[in-house]
N, C-alpha and C positions, 0 to 999 in steps of 0.2 A: 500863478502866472509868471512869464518869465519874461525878458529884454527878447530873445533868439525868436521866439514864434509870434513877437509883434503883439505883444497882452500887456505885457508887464506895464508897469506907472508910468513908468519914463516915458514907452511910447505911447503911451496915453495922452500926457500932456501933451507932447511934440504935435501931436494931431489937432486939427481943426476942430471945434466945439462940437459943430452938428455931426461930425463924422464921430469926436467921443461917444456923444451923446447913442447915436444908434446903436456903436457897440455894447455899450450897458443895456442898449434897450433887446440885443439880440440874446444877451446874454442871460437877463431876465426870461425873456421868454424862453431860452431852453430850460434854465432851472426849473420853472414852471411848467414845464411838457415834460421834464421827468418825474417831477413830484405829481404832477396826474397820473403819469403810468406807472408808479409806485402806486398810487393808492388806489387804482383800479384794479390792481392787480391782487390787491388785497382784498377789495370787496368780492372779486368774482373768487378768489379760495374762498373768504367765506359763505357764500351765498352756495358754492359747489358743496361744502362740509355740511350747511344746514341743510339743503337740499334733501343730502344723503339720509342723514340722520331722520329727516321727516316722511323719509322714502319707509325709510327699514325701521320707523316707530307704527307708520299706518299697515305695515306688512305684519307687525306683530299683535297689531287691536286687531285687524282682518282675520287674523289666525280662531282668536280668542270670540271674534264674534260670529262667524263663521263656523268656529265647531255649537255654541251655542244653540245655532240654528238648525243645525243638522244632526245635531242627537242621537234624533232617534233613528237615523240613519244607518249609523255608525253599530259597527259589531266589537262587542264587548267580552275581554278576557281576561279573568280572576286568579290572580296565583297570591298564595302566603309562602312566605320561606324565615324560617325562625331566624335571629343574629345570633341569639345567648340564652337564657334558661328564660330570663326575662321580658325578653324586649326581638321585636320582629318587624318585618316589612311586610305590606299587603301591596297587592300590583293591579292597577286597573288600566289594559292597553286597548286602547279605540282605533278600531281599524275602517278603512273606508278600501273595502275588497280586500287587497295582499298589505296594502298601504298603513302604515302608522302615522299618523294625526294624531294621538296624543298619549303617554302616558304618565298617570298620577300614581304617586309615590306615598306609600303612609305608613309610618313607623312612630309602631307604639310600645311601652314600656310600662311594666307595675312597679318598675323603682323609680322612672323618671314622669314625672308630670306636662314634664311640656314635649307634648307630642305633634308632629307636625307632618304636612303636606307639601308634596312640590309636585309643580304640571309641570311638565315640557312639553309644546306643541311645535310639529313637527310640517314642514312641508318639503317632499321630493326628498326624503331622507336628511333634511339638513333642521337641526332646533332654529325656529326664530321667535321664541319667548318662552323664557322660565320664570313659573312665580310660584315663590316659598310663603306658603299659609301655616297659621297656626290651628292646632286641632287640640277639642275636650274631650275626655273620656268619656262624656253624654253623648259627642256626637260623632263616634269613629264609627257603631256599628250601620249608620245610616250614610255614613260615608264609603263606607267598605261597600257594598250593596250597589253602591253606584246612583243615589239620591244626589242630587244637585241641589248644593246651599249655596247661602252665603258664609263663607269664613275670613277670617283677617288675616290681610295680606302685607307680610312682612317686607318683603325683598319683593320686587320687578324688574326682569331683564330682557330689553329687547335684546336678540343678536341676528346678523348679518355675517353672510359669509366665514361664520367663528371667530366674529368680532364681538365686541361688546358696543353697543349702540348708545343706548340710555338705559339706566338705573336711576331705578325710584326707590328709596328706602324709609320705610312709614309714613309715604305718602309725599317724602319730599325730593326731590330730583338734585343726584349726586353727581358732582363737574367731571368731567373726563381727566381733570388735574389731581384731583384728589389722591393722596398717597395709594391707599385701597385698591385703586382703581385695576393695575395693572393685575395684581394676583389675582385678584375679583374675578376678571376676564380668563384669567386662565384657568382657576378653579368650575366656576359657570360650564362654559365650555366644555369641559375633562367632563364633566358628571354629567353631561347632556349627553354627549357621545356616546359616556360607558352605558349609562341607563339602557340606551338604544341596543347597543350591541349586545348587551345582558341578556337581552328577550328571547333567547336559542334555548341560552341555560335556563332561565322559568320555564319554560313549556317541559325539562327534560327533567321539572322533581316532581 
């Protein structure tokens, strides 16, 4: 406040009581009209951010339970392609007509024991959920075959748009703050992509 634009003390006292008085009371109510529209303004980012997030978490269960349902719909195609004398990848791609909806990934190994699984499903060309399972050597050749179990699911990633949504990591839901977070997304991401793009060269060994 200053003496020149009629705020400052001086002219405060100089004024009549009830006339101070009002000004403190208009000036209250402004502080208080901006600090409401500060924090509405807060609540509606957050409520757009959870929004989103609760958008593009039920577009990745819908994914998951949607291919579920439809199965045996779905047209099924088997590639092996070795990595090293030891250890290779099997390819299961679920098609619904020319369309990829899903494919699972499984790489096994005789020198390494922890062999694992990753889905990516797919809609309109774009991944909106990757989930990395763990696999036993009891139960690859019933997985390779295209059997539907239950296996333990390590990693969960919703994405949107080639964002990273939510991540669930053994079951427990990791902050979009988390140091991880940013590589996570872009690693995710990259190998959903490539997977997809991969499936020219499967068909051509």
């Amino acid at each position: 406040m200053n003496l020149a634009d009629g705020t400052g003390p001086l002219f405060l006292d100089l004024m009549p009581p009830n006339r101070v008085l009002r000004k403190r009371i208009q000036e209250y109510r402004l502080n208080q009209l901006l600090r409401m529209k500060t924090f509405m303004k807060t609540i509606f980012i957050f409520l757009a951010i959870t929004l989103f997030s609760f958008a593009a978490f039920a577009q990745g269960e819908t994914a998951e339970k949607d291919f579920a349902r439809d199965i045996k719909k779905f047209k099924v195609e088997k590639y092996a392609m070795g990595e090293d004398a030891s250890s290779g990848y099997d390819y299961l791609i679920y098609k619904k007509k020319d369309e990829i909806v899903k494919i699972r990934t499984v790489w096994s190994s005789s020198a390494n024991p922890k062999w694992w699984v990753e889905d990516v499903y797919y809609q309109a060309g774009q991944a909106v959920l990757v989930v990395e399972l763990s696999l036993t050597k009891k139960q690859y050749r019933s997985v390779v075959r295209g059997t539907q179990m239950a296996l333990p699911v390590n990693d969960r990633y919703v994405l949107k748009d080639s964002k990273l949504v939510t991540w669930t990591e053994k079951g427990k839901t990791v902050a979009a703050s988390d140091p991880r977070w940013a590589e996570t997304e872009k690693d995710v991401v990259s190998s959903a992509k490539f997977t997809l793009e991969f499936y020219p060269e499967m068909k051509e060994q």
